[in-house]
PQR file of N, CA, C, O and H, with PARSE charges and radii, in Angstrom:
ATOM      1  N   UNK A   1     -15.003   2.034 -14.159 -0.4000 1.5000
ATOM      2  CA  UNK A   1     -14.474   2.833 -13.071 -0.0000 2.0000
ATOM      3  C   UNK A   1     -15.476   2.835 -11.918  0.5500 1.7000
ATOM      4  O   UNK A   1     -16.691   2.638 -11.938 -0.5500 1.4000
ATOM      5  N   UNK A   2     -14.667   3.102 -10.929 -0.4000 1.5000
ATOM      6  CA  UNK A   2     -15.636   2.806  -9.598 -0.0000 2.0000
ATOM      7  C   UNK A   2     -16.059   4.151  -8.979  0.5500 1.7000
ATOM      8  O   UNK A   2     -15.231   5.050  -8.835 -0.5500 1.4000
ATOM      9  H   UNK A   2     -13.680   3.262 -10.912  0.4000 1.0000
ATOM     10  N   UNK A   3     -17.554   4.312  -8.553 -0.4000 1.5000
ATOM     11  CA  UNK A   3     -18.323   5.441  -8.157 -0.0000 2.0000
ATOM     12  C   UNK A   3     -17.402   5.869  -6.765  0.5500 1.7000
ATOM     13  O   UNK A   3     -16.798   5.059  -6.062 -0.5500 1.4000
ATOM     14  H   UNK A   3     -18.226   3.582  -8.670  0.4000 1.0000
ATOM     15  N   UNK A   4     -17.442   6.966  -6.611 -0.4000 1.5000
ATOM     16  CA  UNK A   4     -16.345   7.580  -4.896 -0.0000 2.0000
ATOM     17  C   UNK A   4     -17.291   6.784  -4.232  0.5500 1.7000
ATOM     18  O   UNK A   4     -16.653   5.937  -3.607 -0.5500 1.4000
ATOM     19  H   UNK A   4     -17.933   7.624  -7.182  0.4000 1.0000
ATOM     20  N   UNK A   5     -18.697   6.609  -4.026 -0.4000 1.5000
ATOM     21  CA  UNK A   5     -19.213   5.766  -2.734 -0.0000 2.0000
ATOM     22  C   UNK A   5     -18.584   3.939  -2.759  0.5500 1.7000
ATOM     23  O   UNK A   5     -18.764   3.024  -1.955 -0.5500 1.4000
ATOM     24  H   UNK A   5     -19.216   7.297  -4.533  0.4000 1.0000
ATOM     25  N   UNK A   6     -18.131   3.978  -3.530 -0.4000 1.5000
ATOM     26  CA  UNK A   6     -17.936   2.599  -3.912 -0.0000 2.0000
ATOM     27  C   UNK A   6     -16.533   2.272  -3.616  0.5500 1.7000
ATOM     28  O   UNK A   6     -16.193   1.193  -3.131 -0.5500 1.4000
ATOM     29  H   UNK A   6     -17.985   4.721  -4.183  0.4000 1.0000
ATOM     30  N   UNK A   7     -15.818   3.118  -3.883 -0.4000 1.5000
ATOM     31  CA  UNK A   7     -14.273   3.342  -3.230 -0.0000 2.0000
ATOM     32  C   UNK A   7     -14.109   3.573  -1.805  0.5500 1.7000
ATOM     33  O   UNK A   7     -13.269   2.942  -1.163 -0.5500 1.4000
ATOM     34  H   UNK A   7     -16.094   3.995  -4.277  0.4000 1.0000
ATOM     35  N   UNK A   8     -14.935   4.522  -1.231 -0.4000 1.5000
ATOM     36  CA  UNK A   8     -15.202   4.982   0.326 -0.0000 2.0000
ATOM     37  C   UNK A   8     -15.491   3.582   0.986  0.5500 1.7000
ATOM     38  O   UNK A   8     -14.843   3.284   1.989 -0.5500 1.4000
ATOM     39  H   UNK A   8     -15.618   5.034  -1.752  0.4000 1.0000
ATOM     40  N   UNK A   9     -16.630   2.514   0.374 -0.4000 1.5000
ATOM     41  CA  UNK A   9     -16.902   1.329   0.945 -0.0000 2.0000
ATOM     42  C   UNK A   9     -15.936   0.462   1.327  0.5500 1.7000
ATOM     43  O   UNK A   9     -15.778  -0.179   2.365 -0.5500 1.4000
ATOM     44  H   UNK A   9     -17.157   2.757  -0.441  0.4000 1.0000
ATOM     45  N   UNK A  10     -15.077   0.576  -0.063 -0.4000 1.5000
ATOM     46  CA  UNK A  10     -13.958  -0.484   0.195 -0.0000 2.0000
ATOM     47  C   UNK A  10     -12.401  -0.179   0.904  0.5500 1.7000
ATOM     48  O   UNK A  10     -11.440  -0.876   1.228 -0.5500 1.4000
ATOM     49  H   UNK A  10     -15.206   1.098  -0.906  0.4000 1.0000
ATOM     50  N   UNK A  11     -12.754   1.311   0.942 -0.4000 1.5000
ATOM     51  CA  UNK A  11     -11.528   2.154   2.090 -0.0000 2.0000
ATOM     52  C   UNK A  11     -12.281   1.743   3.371  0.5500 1.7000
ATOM     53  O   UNK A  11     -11.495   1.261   4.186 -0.5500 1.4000
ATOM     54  H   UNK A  11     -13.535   1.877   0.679  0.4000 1.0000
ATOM     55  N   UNK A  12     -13.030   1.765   3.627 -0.4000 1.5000
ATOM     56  CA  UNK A  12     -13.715   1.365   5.177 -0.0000 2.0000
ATOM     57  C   UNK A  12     -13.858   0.093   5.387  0.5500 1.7000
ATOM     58  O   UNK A  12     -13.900  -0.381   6.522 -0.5500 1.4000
ATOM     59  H   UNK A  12     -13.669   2.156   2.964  0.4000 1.0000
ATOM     60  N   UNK A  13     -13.951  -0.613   4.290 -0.4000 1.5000
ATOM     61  CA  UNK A  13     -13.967  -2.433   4.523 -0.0000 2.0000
ATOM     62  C   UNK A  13     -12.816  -2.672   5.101  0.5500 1.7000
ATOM     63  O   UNK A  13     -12.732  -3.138   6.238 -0.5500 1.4000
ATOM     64  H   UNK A  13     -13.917  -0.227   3.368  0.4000 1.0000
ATOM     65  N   UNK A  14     -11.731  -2.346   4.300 -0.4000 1.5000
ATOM     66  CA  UNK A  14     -10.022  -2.926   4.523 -0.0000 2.0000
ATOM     67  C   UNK A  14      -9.784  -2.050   5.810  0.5500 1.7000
ATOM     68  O   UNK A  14      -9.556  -2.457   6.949 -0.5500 1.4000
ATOM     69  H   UNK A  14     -11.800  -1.968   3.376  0.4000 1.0000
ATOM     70  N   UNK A  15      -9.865  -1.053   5.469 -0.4000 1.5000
ATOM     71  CA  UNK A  15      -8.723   0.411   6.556 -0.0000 2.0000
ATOM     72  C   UNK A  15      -9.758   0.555   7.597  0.5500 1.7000
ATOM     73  O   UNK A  15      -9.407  -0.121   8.564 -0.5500 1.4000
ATOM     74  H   UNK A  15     -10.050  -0.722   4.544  0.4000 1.0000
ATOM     75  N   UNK A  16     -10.854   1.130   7.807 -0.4000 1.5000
ATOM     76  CA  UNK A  16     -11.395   2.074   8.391 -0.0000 2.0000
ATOM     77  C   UNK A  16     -11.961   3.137   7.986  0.5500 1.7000
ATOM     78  O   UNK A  16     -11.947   3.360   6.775 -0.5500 1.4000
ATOM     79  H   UNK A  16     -11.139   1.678   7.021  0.4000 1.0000
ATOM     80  N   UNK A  17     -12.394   3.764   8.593 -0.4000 1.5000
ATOM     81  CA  UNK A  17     -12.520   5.169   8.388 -0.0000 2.0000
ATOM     82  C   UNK A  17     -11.654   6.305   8.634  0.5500 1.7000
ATOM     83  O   UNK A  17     -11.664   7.306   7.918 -0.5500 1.4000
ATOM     84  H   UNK A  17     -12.405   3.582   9.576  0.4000 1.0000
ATOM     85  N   UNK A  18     -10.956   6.164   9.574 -0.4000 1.5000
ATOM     86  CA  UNK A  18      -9.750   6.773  10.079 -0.0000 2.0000
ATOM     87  C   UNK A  18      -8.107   6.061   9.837  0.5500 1.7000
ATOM     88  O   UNK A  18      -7.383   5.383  10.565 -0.5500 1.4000
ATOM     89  H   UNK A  18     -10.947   5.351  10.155  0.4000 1.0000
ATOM     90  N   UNK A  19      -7.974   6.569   8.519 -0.4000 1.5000
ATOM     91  CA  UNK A  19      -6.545   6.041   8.019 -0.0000 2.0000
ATOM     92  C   UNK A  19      -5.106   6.418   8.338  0.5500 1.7000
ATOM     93  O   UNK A  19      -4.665   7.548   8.130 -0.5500 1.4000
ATOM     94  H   UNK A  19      -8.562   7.120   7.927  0.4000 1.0000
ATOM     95  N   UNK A  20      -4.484   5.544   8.786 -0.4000 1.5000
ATOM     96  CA  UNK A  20      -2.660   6.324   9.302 -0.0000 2.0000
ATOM     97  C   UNK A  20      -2.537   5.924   8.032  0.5500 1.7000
ATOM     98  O   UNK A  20      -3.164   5.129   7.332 -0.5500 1.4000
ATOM     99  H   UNK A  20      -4.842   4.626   8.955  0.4000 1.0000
ATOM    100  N   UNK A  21      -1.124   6.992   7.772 -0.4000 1.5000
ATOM    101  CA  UNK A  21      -0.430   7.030   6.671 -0.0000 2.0000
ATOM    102  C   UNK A  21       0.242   5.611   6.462  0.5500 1.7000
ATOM    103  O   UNK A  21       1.069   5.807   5.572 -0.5500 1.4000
ATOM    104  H   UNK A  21      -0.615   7.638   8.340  0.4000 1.0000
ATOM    105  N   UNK A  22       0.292   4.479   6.783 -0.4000 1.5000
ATOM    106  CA  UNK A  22       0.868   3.306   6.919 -0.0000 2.0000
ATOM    107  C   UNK A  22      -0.624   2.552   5.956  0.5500 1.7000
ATOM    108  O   UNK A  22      -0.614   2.300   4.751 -0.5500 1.4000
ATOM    109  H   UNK A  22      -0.380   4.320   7.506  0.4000 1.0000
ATOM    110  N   UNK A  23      -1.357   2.409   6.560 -0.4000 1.5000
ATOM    111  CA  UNK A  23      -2.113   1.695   6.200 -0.0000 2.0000
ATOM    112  C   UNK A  23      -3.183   2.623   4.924  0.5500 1.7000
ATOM    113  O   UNK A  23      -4.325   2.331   4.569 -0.5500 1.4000
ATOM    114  H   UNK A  23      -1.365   2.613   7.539  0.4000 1.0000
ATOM    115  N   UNK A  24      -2.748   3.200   4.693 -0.4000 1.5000
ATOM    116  CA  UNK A  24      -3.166   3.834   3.430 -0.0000 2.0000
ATOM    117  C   UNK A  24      -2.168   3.742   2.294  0.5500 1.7000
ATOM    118  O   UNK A  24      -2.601   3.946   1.159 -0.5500 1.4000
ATOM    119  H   UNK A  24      -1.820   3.437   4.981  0.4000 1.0000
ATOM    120  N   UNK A  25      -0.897   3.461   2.459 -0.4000 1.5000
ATOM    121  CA  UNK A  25       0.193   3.138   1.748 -0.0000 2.0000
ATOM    122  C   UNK A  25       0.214   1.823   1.453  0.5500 1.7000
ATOM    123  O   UNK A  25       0.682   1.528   0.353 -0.5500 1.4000
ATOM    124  H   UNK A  25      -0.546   3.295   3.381  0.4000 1.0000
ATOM    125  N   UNK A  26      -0.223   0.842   2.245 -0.4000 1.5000
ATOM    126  CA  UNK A  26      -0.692  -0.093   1.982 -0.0000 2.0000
ATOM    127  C   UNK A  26      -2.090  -0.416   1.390  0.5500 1.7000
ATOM    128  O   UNK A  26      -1.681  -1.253   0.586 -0.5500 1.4000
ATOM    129  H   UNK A  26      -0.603   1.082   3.138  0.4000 1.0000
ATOM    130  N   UNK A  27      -3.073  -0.395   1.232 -0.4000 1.5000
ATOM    131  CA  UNK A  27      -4.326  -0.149   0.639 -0.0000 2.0000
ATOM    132  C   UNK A  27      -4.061   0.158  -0.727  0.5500 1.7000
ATOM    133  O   UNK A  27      -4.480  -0.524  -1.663 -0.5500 1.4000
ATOM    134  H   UNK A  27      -3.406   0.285   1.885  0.4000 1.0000
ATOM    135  N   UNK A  28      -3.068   1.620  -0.890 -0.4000 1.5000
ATOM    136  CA  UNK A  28      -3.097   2.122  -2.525 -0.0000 2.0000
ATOM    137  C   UNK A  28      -1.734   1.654  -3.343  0.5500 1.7000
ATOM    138  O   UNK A  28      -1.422   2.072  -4.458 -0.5500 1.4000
ATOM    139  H   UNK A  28      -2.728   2.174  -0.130  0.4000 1.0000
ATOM    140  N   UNK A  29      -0.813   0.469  -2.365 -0.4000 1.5000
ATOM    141  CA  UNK A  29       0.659  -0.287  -2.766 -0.0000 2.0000
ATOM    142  C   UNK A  29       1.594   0.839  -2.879  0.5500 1.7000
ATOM    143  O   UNK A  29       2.242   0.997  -3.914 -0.5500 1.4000
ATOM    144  H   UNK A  29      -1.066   0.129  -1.460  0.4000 1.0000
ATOM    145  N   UNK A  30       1.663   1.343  -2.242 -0.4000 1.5000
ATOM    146  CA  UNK A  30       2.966   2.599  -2.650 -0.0000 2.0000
ATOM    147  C   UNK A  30       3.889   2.238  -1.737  0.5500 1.7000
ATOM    148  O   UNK A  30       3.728   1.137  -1.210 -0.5500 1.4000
ATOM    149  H   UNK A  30       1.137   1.215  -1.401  0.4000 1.0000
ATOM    150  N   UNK A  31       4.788   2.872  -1.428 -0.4000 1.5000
ATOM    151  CA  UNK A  31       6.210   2.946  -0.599 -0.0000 2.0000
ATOM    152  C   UNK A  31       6.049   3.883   0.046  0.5500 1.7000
ATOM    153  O   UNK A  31       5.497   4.799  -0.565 -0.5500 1.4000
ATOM    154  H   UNK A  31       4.919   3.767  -1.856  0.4000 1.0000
ATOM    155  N   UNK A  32       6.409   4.168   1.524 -0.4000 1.5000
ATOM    156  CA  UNK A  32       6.365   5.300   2.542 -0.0000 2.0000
ATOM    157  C   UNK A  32       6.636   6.507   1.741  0.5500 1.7000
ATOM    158  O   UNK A  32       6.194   7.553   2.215 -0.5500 1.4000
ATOM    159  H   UNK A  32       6.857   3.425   2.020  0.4000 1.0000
ATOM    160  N   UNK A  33       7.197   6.566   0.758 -0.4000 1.5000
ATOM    161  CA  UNK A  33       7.884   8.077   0.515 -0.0000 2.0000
ATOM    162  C   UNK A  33       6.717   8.565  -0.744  0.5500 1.7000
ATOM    163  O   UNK A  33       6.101   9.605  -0.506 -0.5500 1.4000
ATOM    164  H   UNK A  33       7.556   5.716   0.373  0.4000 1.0000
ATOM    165  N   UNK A  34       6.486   8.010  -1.745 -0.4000 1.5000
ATOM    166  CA  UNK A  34       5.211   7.643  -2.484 -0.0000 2.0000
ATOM    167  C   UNK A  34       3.993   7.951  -1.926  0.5500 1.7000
ATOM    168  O   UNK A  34       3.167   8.673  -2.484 -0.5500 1.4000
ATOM    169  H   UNK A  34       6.986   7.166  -1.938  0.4000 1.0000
ATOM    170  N   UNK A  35       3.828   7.382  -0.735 -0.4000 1.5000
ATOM    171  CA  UNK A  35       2.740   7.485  -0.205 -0.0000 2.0000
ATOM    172  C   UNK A  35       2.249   8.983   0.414  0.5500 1.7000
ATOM    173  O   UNK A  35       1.272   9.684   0.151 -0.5500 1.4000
ATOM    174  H   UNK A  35       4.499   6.796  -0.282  0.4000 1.0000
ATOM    175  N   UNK A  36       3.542   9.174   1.497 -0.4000 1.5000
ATOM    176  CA  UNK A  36       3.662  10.800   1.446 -0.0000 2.0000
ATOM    177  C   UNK A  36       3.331  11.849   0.477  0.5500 1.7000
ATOM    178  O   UNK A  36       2.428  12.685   0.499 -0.5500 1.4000
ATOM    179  H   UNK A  36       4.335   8.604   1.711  0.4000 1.0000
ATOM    180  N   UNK A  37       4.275  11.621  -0.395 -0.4000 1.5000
ATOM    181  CA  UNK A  37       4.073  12.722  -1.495 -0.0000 2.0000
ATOM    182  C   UNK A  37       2.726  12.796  -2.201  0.5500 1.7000
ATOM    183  O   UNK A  37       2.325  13.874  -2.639 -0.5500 1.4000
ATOM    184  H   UNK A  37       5.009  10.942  -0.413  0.4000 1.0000
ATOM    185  N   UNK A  38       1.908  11.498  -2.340 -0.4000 1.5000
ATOM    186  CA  UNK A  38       0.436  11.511  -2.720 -0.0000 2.0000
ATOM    187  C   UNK A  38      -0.484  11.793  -1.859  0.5500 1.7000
ATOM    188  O   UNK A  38      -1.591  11.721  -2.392 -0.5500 1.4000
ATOM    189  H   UNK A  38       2.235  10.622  -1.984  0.4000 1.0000
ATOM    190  N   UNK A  39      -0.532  12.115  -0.647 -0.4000 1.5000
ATOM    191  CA  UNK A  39      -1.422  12.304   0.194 -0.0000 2.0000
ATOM    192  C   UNK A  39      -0.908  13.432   1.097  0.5500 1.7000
ATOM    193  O   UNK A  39      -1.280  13.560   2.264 -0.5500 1.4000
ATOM    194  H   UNK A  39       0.368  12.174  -0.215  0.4000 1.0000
ATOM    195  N   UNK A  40       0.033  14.302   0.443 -0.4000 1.5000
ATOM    196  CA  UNK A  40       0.597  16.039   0.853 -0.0000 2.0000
ATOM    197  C   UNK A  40      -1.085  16.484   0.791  0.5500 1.7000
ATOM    198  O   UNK A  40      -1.639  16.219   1.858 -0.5500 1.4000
ATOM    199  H   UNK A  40       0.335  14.198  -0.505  0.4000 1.0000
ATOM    200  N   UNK A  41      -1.737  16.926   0.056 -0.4000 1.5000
ATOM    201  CA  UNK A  41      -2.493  18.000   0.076 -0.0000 2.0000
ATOM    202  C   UNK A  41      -3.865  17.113   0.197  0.5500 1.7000
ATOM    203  O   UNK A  41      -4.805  17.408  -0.541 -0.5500 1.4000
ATOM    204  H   UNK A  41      -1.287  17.142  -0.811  0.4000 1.0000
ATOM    205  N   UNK A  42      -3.971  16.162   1.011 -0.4000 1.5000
ATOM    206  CA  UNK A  42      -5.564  15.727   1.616 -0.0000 2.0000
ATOM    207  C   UNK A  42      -5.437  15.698   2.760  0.5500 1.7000
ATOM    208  O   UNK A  42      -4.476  15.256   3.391 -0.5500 1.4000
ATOM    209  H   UNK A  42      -3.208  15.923   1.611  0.4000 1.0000
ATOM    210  N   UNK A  43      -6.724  16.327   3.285 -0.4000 1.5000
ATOM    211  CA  UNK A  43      -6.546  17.014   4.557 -0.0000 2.0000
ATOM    212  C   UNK A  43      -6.599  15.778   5.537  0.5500 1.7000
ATOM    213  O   UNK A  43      -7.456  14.895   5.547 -0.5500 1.4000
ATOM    214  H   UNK A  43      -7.505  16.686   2.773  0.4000 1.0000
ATOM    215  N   UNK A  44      -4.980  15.966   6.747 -0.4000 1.5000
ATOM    216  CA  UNK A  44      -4.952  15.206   7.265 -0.0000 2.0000
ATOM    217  C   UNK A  44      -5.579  15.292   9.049  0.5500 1.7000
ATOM    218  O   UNK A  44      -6.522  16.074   9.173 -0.5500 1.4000
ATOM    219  H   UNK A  44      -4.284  16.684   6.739  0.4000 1.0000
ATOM    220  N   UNK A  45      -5.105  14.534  10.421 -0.4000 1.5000
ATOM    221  CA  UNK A  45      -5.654  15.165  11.596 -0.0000 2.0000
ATOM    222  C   UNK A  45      -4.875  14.012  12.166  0.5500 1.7000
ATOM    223  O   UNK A  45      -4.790  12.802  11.961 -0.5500 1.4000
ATOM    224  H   UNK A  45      -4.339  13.899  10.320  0.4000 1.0000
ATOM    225  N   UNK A  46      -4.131  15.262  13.288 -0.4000 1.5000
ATOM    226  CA  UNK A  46      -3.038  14.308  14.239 -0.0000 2.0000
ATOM    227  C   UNK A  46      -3.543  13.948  14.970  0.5500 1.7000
ATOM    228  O   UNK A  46      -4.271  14.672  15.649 -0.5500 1.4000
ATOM    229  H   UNK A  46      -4.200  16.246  13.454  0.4000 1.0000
ATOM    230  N   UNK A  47      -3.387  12.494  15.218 -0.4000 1.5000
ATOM    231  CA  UNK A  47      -3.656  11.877  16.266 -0.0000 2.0000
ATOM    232  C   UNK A  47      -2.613  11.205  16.839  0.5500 1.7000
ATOM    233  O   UNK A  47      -1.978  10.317  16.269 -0.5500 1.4000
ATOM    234  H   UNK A  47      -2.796  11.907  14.666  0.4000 1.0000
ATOM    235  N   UNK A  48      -2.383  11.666  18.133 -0.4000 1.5000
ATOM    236  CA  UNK A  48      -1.371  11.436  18.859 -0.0000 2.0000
ATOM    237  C   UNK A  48       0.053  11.769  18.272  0.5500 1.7000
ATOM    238  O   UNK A  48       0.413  12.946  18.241 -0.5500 1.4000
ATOM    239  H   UNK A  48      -2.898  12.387  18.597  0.4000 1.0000
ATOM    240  N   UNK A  49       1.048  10.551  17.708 -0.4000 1.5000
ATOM    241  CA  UNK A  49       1.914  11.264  16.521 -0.0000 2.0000
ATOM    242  C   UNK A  49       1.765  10.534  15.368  0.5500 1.7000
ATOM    243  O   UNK A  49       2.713  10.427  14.591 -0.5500 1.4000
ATOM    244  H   UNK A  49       0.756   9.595  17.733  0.4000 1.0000
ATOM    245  N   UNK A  50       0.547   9.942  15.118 -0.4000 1.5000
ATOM    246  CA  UNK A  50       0.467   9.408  13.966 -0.0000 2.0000
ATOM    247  C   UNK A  50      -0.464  10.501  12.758  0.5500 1.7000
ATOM    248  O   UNK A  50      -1.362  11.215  13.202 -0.5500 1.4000
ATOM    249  H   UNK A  50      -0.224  10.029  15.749  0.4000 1.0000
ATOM    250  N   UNK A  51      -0.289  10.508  11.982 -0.4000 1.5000
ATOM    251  CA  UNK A  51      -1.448  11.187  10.318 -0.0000 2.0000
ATOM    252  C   UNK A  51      -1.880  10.196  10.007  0.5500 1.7000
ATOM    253  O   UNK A  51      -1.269   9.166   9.722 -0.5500 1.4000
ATOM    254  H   UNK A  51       0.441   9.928  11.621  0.4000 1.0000
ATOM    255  N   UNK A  52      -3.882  10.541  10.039 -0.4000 1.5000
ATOM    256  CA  UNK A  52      -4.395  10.526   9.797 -0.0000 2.0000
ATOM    257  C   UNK A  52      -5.135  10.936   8.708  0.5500 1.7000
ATOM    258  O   UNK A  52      -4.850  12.082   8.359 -0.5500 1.4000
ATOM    259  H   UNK A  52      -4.378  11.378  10.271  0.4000 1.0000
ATOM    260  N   UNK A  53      -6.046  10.356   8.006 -0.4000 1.5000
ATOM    261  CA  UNK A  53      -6.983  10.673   7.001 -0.0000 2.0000
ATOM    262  C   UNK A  53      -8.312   9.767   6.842  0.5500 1.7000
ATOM    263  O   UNK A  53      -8.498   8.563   7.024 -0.5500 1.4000
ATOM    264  H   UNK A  53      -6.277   9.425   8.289  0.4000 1.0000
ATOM    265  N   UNK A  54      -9.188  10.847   6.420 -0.4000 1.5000
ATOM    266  CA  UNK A  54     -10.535   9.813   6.677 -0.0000 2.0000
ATOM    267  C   UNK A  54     -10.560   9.549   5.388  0.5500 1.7000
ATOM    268  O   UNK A  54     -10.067  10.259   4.511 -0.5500 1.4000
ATOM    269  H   UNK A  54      -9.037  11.825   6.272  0.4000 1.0000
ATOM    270  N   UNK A  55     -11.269   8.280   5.202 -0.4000 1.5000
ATOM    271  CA  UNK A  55     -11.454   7.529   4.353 -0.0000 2.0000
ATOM    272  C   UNK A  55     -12.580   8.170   3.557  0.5500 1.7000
ATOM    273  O   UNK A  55     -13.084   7.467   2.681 -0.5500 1.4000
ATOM    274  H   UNK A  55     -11.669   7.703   5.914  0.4000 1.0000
ATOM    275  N   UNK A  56     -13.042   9.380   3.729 -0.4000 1.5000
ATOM    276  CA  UNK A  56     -13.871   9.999   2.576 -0.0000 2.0000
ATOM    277  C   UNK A  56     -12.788  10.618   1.274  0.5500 1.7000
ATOM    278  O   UNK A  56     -12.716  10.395   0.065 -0.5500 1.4000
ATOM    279  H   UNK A  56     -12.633   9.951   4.441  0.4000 1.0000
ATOM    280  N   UNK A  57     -11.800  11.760   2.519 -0.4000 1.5000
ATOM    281  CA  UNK A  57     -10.722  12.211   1.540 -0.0000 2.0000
ATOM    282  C   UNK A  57     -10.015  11.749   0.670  0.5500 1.7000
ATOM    283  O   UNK A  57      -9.675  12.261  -0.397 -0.5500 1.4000
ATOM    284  H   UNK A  57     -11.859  11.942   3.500  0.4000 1.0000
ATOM    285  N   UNK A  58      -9.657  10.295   1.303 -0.4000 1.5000
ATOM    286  CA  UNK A  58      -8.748   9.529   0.508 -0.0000 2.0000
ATOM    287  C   UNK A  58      -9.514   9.387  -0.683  0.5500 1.7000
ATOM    288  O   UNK A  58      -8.978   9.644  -1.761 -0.5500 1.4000
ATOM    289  H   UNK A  58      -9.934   9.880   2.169  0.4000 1.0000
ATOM    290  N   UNK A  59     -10.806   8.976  -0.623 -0.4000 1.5000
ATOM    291  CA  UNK A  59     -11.721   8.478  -2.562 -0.0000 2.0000
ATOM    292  C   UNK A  59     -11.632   9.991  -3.127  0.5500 1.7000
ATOM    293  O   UNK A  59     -11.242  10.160  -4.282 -0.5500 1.4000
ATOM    294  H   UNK A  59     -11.241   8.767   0.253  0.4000 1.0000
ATOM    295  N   UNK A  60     -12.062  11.307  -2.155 -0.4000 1.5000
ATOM    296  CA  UNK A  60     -11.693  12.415  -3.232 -0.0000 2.0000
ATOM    297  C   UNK A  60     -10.757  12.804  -4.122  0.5500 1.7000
ATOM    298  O   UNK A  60     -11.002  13.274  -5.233 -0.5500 1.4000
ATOM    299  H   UNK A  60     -12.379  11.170  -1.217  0.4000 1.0000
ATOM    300  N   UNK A  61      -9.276  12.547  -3.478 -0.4000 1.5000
ATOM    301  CA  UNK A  61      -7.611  12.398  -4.042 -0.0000 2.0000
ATOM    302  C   UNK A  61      -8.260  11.255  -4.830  0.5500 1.7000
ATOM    303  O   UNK A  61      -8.579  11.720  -5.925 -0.5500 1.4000
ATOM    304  H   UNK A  61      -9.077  12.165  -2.576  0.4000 1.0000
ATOM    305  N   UNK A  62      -8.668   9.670  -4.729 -0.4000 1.5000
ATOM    306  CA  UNK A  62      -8.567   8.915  -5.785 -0.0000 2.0000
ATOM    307  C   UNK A  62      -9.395   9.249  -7.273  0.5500 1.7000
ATOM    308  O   UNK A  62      -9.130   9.035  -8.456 -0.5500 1.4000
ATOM    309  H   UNK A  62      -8.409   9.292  -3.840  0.4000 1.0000
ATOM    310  N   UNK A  63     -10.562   9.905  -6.526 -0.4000 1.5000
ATOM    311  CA  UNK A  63     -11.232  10.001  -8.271 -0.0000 2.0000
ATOM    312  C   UNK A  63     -10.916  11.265  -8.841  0.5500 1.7000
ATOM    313  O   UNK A  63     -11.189  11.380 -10.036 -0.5500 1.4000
ATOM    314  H   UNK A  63     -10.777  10.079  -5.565  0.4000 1.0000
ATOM    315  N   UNK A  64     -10.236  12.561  -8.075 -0.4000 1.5000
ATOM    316  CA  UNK A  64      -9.880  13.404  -8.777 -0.0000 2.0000
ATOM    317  C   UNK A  64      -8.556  12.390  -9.614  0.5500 1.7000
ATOM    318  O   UNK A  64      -8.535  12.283 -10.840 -0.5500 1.4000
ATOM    319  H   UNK A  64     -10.014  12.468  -7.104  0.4000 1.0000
ATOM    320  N   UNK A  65      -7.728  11.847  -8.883 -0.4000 1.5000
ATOM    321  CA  UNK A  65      -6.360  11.843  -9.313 -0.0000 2.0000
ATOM    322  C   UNK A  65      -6.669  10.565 -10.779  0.5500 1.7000
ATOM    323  O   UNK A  65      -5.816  10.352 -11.640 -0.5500 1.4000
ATOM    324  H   UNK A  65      -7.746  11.934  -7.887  0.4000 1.0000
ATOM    325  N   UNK A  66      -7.513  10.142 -10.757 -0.4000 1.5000
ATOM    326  CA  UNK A  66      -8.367   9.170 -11.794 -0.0000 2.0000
ATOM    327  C   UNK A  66      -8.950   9.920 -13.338  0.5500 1.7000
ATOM    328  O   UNK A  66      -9.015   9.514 -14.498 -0.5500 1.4000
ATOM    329  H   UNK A  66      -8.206  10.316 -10.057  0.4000 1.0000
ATOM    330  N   UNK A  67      -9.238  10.943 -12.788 -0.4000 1.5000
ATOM    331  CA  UNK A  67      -9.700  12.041 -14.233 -0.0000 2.0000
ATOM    332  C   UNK A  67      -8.752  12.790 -15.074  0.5500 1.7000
ATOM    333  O   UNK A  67      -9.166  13.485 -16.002 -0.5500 1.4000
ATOM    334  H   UNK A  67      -9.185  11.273 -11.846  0.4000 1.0000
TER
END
C-alpha cells in the first residue's frame, strides 16, 4: 500500500494540485455520478463554476477510504 505522501505525488504528477471534479473522476476511473458521490464530504472550493479539490484532500478520502 502506498504512503498518503506517495499518493499526493502522483495526484500532482497527473492532475495538479488543484483538482476539478472531471479530472479527479478520471485519475480514480469512476463515472461523473460515482465520482460525485465519493468526493461529497472532501472539502471542496469554487472556482469560478467549476469544484475543486486539492490534491492533499483527495489522498486523505483515499487512505481513509483504503482502511
Amino acid at each position: 500500500m502506498a504512503s498518503k505522501k506517495e499518493i499526493v505525488n502522483d495526484i500532482r504528477s497527473q492532475c495538479g494540485n488543484l483538482i476539478t471534479t472531471k479530472a479527479a473522476g478520471k485519475y480514480l476511473g469512476l463515472c461523473p455520478k460515482a465520482t460525485r458521490e465519493f468526493l461529497e464530504d472532501v472539502p471542496r472550493y469554487e472556482v469560478g463554476r467549476k469544484r475543486c479539490y486539492m490534491a492533499i484532500d483527495l489522498a486523505n478520502k483515499l487512505c481513509i477510504s483504503e482502511t
